[in-house]
N, C-alpha and C positions, 0 to 999 in steps of 0.2 A: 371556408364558410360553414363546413356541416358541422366539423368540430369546433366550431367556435360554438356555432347552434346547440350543439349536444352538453358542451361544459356548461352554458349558461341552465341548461334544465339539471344543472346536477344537485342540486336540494331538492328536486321532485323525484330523478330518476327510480333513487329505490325504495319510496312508497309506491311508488305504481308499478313498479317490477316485483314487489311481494303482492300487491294488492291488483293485480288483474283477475276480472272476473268478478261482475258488482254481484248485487243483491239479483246481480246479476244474471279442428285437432287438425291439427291441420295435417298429421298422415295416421291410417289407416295403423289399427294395432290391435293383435288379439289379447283379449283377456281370458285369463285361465279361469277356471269353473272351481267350485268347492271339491270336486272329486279332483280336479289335480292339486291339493294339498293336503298337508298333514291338520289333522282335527289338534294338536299337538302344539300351546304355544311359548313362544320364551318366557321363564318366570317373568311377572309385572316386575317391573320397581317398587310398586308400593307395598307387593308380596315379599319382595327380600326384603324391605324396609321392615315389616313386620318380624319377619322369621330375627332379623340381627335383632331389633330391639327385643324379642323373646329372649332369645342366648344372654343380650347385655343384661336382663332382668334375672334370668335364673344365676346367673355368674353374682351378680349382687347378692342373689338369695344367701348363695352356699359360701360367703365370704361375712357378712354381716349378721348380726343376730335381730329378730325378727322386730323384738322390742326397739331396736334404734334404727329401723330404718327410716327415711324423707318421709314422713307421708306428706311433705307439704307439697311436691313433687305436684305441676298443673300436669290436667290429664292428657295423654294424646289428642290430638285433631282427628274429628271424624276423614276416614277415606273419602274422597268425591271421586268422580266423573265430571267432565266439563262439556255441556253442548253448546256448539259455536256459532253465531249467526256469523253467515260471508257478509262481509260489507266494502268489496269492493277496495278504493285507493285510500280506504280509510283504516287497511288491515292494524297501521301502529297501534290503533285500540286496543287490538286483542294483547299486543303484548305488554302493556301496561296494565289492564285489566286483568289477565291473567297472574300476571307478578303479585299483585296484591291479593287474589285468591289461594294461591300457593301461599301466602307467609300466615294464609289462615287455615288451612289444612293439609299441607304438607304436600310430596308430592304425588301427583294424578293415576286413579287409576285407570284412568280413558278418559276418550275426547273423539269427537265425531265433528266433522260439518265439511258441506260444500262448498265449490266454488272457492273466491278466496281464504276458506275456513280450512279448506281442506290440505291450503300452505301453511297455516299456523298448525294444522293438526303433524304434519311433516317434520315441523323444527319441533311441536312438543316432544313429540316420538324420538326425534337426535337429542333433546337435550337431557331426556330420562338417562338420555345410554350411556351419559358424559362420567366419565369411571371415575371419576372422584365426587360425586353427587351426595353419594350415603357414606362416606371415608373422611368423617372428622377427627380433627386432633384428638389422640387417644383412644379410638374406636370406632364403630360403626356409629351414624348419624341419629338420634331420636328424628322422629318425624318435623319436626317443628326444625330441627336445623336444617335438614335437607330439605323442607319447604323454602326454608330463607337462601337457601344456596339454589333453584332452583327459581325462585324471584329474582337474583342477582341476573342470572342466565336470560329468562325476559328483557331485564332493562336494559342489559348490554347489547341486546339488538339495535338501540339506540345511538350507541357509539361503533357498532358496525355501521350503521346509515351511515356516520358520520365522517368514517376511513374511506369508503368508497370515492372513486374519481368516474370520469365520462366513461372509461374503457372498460370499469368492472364488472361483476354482479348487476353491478347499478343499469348498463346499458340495457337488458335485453327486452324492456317494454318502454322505459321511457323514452330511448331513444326515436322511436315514432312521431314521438311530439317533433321530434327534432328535425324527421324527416318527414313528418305533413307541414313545418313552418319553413325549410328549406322549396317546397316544394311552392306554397304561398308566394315566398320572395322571388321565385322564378316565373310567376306570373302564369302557373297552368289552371288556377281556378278562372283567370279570365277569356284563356283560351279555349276553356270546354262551355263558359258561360255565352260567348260569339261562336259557338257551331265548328272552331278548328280542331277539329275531331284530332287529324294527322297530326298536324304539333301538338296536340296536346299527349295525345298516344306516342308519339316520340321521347318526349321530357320524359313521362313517367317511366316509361323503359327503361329509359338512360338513367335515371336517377333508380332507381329501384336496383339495377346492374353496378353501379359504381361499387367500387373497392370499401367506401365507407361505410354501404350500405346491405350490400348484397348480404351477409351473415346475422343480418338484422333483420328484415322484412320476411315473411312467408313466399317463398319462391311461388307458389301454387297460384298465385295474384297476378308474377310474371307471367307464367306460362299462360293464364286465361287471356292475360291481353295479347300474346304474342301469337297465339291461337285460336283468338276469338271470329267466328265467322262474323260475326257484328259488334267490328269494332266501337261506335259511337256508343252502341246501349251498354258496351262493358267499359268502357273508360269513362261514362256518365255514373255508372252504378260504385266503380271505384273511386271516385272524385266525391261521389256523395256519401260514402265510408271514411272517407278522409273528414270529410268537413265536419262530418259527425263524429269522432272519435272519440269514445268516452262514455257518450248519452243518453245509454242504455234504453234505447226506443225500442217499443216492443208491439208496432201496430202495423209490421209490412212482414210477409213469411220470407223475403228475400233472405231476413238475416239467417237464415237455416241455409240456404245454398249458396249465398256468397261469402267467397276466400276471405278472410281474415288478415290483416297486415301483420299480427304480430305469428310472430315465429314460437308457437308453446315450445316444441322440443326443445328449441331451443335457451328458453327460460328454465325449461325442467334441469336443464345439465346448469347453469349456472347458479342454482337455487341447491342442486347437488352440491355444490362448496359452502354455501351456509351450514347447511345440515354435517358433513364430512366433520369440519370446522368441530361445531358443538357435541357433537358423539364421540370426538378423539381420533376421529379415523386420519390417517396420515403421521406422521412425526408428531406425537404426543410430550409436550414438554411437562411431565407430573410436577417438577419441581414449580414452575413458572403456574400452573393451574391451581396449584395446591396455596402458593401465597395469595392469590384472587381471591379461590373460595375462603380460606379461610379468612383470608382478612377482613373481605369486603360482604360477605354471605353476611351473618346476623349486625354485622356494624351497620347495614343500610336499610334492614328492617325498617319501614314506615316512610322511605325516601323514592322520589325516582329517581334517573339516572343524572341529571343535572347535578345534582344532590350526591349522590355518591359515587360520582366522579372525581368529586376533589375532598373524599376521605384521605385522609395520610396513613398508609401504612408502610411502618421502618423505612419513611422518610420519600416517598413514591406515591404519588396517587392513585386512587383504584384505574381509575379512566388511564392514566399511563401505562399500569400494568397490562389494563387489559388490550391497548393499542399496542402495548411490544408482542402480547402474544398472540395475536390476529396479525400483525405484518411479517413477526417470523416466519407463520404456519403456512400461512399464502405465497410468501418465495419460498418456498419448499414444498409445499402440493401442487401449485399449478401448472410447474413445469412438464412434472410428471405427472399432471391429472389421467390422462390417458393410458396411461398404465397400473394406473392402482386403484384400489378398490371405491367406490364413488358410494354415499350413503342413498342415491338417489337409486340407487339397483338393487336395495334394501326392497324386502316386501312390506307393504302393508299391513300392519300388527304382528311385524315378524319380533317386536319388544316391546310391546307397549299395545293393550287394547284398543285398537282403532278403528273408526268406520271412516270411510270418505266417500264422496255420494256425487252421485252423477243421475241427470234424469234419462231415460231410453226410451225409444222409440221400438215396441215388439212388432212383431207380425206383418199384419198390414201396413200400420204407419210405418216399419222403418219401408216396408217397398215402394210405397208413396212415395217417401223421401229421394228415394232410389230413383223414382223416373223424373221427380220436380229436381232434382242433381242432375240427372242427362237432360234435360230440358234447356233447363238454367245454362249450360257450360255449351249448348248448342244455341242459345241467343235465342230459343223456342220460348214460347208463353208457355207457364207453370202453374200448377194449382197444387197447396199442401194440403190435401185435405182427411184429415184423420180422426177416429177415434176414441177420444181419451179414456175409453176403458185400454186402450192400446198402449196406454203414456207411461210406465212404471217410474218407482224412484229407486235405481240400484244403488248399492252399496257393496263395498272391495271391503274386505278385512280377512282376519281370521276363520277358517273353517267354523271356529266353535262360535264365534261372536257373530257373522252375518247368520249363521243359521238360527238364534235366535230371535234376528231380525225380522227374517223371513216365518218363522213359526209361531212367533207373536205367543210367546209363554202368558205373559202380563194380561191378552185377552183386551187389550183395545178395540174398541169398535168404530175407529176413525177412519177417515177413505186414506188419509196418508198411507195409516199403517197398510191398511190393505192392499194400497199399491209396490209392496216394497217387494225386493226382488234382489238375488246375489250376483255377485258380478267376482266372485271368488277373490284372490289375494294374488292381485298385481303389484309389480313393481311401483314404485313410485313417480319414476321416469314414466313410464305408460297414465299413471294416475293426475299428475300434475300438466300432463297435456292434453289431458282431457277434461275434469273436472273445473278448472279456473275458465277454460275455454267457452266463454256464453255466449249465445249467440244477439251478433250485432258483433262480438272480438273475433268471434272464429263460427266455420260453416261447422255443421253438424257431424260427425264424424263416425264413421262402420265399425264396429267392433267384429260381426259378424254377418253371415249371410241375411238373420232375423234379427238382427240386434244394431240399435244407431244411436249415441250418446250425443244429446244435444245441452250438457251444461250444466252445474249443479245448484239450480235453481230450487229444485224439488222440496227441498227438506233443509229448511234456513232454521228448522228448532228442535233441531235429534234430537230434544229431551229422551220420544217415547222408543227411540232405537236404541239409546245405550240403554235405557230402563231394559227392552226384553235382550240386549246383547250380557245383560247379568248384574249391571253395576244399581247399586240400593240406593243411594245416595248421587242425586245427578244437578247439577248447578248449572242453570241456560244462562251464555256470556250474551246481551243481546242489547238492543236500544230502545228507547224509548219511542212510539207511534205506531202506527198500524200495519198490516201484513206490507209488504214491498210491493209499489207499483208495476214493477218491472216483473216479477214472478207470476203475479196475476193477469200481466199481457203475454207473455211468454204463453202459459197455460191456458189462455181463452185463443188463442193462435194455432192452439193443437189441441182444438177440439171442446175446452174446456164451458158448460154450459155455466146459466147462473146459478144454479141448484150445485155444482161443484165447488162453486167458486166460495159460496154459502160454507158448504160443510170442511174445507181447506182451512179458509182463511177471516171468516168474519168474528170480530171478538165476541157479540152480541151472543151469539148461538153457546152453550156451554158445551158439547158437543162437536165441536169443530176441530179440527186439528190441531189449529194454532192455541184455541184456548183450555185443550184438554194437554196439551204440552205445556200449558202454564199453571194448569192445576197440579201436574203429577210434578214435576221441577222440586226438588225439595229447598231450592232456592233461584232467585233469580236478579243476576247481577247488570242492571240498568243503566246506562251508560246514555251519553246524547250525543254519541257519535257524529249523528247529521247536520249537527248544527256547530261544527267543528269544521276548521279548513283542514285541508289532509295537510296538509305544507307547514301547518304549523303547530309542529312537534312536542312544544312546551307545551301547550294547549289540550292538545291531546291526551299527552299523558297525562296531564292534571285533570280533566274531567274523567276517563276511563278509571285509573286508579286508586279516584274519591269517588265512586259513582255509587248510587246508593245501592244498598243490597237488603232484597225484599227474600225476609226468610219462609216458607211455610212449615221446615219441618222442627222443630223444636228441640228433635234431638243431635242436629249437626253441634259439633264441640268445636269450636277455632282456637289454634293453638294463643296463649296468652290473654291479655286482655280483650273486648268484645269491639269488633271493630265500630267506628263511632258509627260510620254509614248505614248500620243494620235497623231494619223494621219490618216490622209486620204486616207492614198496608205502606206502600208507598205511592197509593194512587195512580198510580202512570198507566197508560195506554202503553200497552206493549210487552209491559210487565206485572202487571196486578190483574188476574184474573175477573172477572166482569168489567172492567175498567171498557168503556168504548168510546170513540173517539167523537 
């Protein structure tokens, strides 16, 4: 019955398995500080990008004479940066959205965001690494083709959803669905709803424990119930986590100290084979990568993956090739995943300029949190009560990019910026079981003795982070409406007054966070993500893809013609500064 349950959810499975954690740890993990790393980081991509198109330019020079060369030649694409809002089971946006940014300026030289942003920002970072990126026929790549090879890479996340079966990648969130609707059909919500505390605390045991299951759910759920001095208030509290799944309620502090059903670590290692996948890591077929990008890179310019999926090239289609080479790679890595190197143990802007952001709880609040945790897990009443000068927004990256973060070169005077704070250059494995983890998916989680990451709610518009981590040019990926419900309950939960809530998140105020990250954006790609079902696919990527794009800065260059979606003023709440709703 479970697996019958779990295949029926398998067209939802891996948008919610990339997309946990809305606008949104389950074990304990330290994170390293900025003194344990090097200030020292892997050239960008888009710095080699550079340096080869220099070499291919000067090699032109000394071979042609000066009088005949192109000058009709269109010019480079300005470099961007992308800041990412999370949005939750809606992530397919970003990779549609972002495809079509890359075929307009090539590719990225950083990308920031939390929460579910902070899993696009993971595969951006694999798919820079992908060794034939900037390796076009004849040479190194101009920007403009490595952007389109680099687009291709986005939309083929599409036809990874599509390979996936119940057992894959795909299981390790949405299978939930499959085991709160298993758990429906066995009739325990009517058992806790008539007071049979013991059968109901039996079922969920037993089912939580089965062989189908057990690899799936967050163990820390069992243990509370099987440990619980009061069993009725804990298998009440986890029955109404069940029925809630999803809903991102943020008006009870419970959700900070109750266990969480999904399993993050466990999501981090299977989100490790996407990324492994797209960086090459494992048996690298160059020949097999090499007829993709080249084929299918600039041939599917201006299409999504629908569309250039059934390009013919030398008699094959793109969508065939690139399903022969995602099923090769996969019976051939996962056997030995456990033995070879996993891109998920990859640091944090160990290739690629990246912030990823979690919010923390310092000082006081995390000890707060500390006794309402002993509280909670002893069936004691609890009180969260913190504050929010306590509440920072961390960010993991490179020594030399979060220290920018934190020293605010740029000289904003936002309370965002001022709460920002490093959390040095963690693995990804550690980052991705923390940051997607929000609370109401997962309890609040100890980094250290002063320190408790509860979710990366904090900063859904790193404009002004990549601004002071260096990058000039920075493009907010985001949708159209007002700050997120869910981050301003979260944040008035912990402490957060109305006078905060004003300078964070109100677009009215010019001065706010939200609307001095819309001013400074040197563009801003508005998308209507919310008014999208996550489930449907085509949909998605036709509004993320065409979505309009509101420029301010006049000197961004896109490679080729001007995309038609561009404007100056496109009105929208969300995305057009003074715009309010």
């Amino acid at each position: 019955m479970l697996h019958r349950t779990m295949t029926a959810w398998a067209t939802a499975t891996v948008v919610l398995t990339l997309g946990c954690g809305g606008e949104t740890t389950t074990q304990a993990t330290d994170t390293a500080t900025v003194a344990d790393v090097e200030d020292v980081v892997d050239t960008s991509v888009a710095d080699t990008l550079q340096a080869d198109t220099a070499v291919a330019d000067t090699a032109v020079a000394d071979t042609e004479p000066a009088d005949t060369a192109d000058t009709s030649a269109p010019p480079e694409p300005t470099p961007v940066c992308v800041a990412i809002r999370g949005n939750g089971e809606l992530i397919t946006a970003h990779f549609a959205a972002l495809a079509r940014i890359a075929e307009l300026f090539g590719p990225f030289d950083g990308v920031a965001g939390g929460s579910s942003a902070s899993i696009t920002s993971f595969l951006t970072e694999s798919m820079h690494m992908n060794p034939l990126l900037l390796a076009c026929p004849g040479g190194p790549c101009t920007r403009a083709q490595a952007g389109a090879r680099l687009a291709l890479l986005y939309k083929s996340l599409f036809g990874y959803i599509g390979a996936m079966t119940d057992r894959d990648e795909a299981v390790a969130v949405t299978a939930i669905l499959g085991v709160i609707q298993v758990a429906k059909d066995q009739g325990i919500g009517e058992l806790v709803s008539a007071n049979k505390i013991s059968e109901a605390w039996s079922a969920l045991v037993t089912l939580f424990e089965s062989d189908d299951v057990r690899d799936l759910v967050n163990q820390e759920v069992v243990e509370l119930l099987k440990n619980s001095p009061d069993k009725a208030k804990h298998v009440k509290d986890i029955w109404a986590e069940m029925s809630s799944f999803g809903g991102f309620g943020a008006d009870d502090p419970i959700i900070f100290v109750r266990p969480g059903l999904i399993n993050f670590p466990g999501l981090a290692e299977k989100l490790g084979r996407i990324g492994s996948f797209y960086a090459g890591y494992g048996t690298f077929d160059e020949a097999g990568w090499r007829a993709f990008l080249d084929g299918c890179g600039e041939a599917g310019v201006g299409q999504v993956w629908p569309i250039v999926a059934t390009i013919d090239v030398d008699g094959v289609s793109c969508g065939d090739r690139f399903a022969t080479l995602l099923s090769a790679w996969r019976a051939d890595f996962i056997p030995q995943e456990k033995t070879v190197t996993n891109r998920i143990d990859d640091r944090v802007g160990q290739h690629l300029r990246v912030l990823a952001i979690t919010s923390v709880l310092t000082g006081a609040a995390a000890q707060a949190f500390q006794t309402a945790l002993t509280n909670y897990f002893d069936a004691d009443a609890f009180t969260l009560d913190v504050a929010f000068a306590d509440v920072k927004a961390g960010y993991w990256g490179a020594a030399v990019d979060v220290s920018g973060v934190v020293s605010n070169p740029e000289g904003f005077a936002d309370l965002k910026t001022s709460k920002a704070m490093t959390l040095g250059q963690a693995t990804w494995r550690e980052v991705i079981s923390l940051s997607p983890a929000e609370p109401g998916l997962a309890r609040a989680q100890v980094l250290d003795a002063t320190r408790v990451s509860a979710g990366g709610w904090p900063d859904l518009e790193p404009v002004l982070a990549l601004r002071n981590a260096g990058c000039e040019h920075v493009i907010y990926l985001t949708r159209r409406g007002e700050a997120s419900g869910f981050g301003r309950g979260v944040a008035a939960l912990l402490g957060a007054s109305a006078a905060d809530d004003t300078a964070l998140y109100d677009l009215g105020v010019a001065t706010s966070s939200f609307s001095t990250s819309l001013t400074e954006a040197a563009g801003v790609w508005c998308t209507d993500w919310n008014n999208v079902s996550a489930f449907d696919l085509t949909a998605m990527q036709a509004d993320a893809y065409n979505a309009p794009f509101e420029v301010h800065d006049d000197t961004l260059v896109p490679a080729g013609p001007a995309y038609s979606g561009t404007t100056a003023n496109a009105n929208l709440v969300g995305c057009t500064p003074g715009v309010t709703p």
